[in-house]
C-alpha positions as CSV (number, residue, x, y, z in Angstrom):
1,X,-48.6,-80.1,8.1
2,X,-48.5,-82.6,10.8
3,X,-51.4,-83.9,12.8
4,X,-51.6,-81.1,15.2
5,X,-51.2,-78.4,12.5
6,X,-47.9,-77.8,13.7
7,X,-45.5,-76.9,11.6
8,X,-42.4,-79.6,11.0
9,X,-39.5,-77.6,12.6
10,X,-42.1,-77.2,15.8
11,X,-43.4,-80.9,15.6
12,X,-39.5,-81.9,15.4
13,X,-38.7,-80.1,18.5
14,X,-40.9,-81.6,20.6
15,X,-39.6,-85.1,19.2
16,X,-36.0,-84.2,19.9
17,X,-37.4,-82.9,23.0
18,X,-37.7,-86.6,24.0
19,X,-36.8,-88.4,26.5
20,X,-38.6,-85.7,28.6
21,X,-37.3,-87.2,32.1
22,X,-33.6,-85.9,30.7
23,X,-34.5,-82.0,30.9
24,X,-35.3,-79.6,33.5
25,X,-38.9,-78.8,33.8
26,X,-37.8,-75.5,32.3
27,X,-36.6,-76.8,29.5
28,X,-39.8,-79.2,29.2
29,X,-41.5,-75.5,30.0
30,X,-39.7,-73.7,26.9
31,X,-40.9,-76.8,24.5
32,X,-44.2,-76.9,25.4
33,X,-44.7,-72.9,25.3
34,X,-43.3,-73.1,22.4
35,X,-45.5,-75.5,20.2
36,X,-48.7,-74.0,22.1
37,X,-47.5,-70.4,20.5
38,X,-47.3,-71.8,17.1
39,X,-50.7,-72.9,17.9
40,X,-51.5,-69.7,18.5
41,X,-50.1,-68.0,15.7
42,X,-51.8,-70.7,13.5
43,X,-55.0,-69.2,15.3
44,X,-54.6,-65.5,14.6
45,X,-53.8,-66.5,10.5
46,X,-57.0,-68.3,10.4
47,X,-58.7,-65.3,11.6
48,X,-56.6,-62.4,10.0
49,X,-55.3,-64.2,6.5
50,X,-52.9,-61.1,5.8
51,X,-50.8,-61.9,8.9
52,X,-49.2,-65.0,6.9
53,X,-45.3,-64.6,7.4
54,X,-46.1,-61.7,9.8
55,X,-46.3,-63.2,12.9
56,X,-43.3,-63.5,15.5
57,X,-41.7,-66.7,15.4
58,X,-42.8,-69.6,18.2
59,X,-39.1,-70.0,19.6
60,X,-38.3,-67.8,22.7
61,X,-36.3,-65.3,22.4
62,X,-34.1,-63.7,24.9
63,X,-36.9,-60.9,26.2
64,X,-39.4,-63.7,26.1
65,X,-37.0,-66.5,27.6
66,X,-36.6,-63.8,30.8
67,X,-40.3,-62.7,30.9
68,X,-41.4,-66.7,30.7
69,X,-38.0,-67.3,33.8
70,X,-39.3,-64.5,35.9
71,X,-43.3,-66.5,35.8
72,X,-41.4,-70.0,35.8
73,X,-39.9,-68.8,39.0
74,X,-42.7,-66.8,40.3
75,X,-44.8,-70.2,40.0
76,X,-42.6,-72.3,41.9
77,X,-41.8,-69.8,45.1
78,X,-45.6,-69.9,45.4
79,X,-46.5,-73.7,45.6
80,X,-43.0,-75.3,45.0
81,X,-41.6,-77.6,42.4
82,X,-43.7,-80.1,42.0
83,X,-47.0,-78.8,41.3
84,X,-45.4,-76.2,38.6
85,X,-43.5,-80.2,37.1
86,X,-47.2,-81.4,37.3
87,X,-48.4,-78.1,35.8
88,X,-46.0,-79.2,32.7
89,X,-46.8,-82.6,32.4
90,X,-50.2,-81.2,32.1
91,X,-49.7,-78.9,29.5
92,X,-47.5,-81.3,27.3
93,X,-50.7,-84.2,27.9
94,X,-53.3,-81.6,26.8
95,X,-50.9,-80.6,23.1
96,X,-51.8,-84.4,21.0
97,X,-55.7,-82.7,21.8
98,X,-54.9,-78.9,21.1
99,X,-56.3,-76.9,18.1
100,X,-55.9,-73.4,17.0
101,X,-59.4,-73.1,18.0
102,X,-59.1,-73.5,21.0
103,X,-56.0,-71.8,21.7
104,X,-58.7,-68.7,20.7
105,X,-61.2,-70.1,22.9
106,X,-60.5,-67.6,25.6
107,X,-60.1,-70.3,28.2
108,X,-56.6,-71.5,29.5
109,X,-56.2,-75.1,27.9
110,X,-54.1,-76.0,31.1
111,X,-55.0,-75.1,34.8
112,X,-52.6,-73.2,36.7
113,X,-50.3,-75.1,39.5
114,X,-52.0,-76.7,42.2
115,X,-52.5,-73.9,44.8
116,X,-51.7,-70.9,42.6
117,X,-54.9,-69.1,41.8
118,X,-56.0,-67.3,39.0
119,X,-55.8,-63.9,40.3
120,X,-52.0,-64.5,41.9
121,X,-50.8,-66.1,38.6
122,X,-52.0,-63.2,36.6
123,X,-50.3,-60.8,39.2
124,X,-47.5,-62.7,38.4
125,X,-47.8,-63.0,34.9
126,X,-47.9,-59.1,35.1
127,X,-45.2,-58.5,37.1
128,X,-43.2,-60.6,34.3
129,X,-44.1,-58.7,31.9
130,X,-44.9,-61.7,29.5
131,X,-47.8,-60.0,27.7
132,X,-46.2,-56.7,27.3
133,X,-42.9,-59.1,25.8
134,X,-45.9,-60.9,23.7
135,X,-47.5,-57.2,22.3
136,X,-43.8,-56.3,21.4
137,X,-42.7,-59.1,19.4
138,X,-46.2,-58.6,17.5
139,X,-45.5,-55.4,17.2
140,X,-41.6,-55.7,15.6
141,X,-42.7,-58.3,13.2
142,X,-45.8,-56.1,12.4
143,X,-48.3,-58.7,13.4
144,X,-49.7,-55.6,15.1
145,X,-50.1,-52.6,13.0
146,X,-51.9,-55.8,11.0
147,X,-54.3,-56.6,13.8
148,X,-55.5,-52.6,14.4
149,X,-56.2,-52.6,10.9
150,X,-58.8,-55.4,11.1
């Protein structure tokens, strides 16, 4: 395990990931969500053991790459560009500090876009669809029927 409790082929990407000034904040986007999700998965093994090797895998794939797209672009029509880049930076600053723990601390470890409040960037989180693309990857790799058994 590496420092963060990432795992190596996640801790890898975000190396290869550097220079970060050569991608487009969506790419930056995809990397961080990404390590953050392992975090995440790493957070519901600790409390559920049995879903070892049942959770979906961290990397987007294309449901989730469209769902994240759709509340990438839904962020930047409300307050532009650079607040949503600034929104990024702050989520990769925040990973060195992130645990599993809190990932399941029910508070967002990053804020949302300067501007954007809570209640328009869950409206557009909905609209997205990200958590329903989030319930049915649990659900394919049977992360879920795991979960409803707990």
């Amino acid at each position: 395990m590496r420092p963060l409790g990432l795992p190596a082929s996640v801790a890898a990407g975000l190396l290869v990931a550097a220079p970060l000034h050569a991608q487009s904040d969506f790419e930056r986007f995809e990397v961080v969500t990404e390590a953050m999700n392992a975090l995440m998965n790493q957070a519901f093994i600790q409390v559920a053991p049995d879903l070892e090797g049942r959770m979906p895998a961290p990397e987007w794939d294309e449901p989730l790459r469209a769902a994240y797209r759709c509340m990438y672009d839904g962020f930047v029509d409300e307050v532009g560009e650079a607040p949503v880049g600034d929104m990024i930076t702050a989520m990769e600053n925040s990973l060195p500090d992130l645990t599993p723990q809190d990932m399941l601390g029910g508070e967002n470890p990053v804020d949302n876009p300067e501007g954007l409040s809570d209640e328009r960037a869950l409206e557009i989180v909905s609209d997205c669809q990200v958590m329903e693309v989030f319930e049915q990857r649990m659900v394919e790799s049977g992360a879920m029927e795991i979960l409803t058994q707990q």
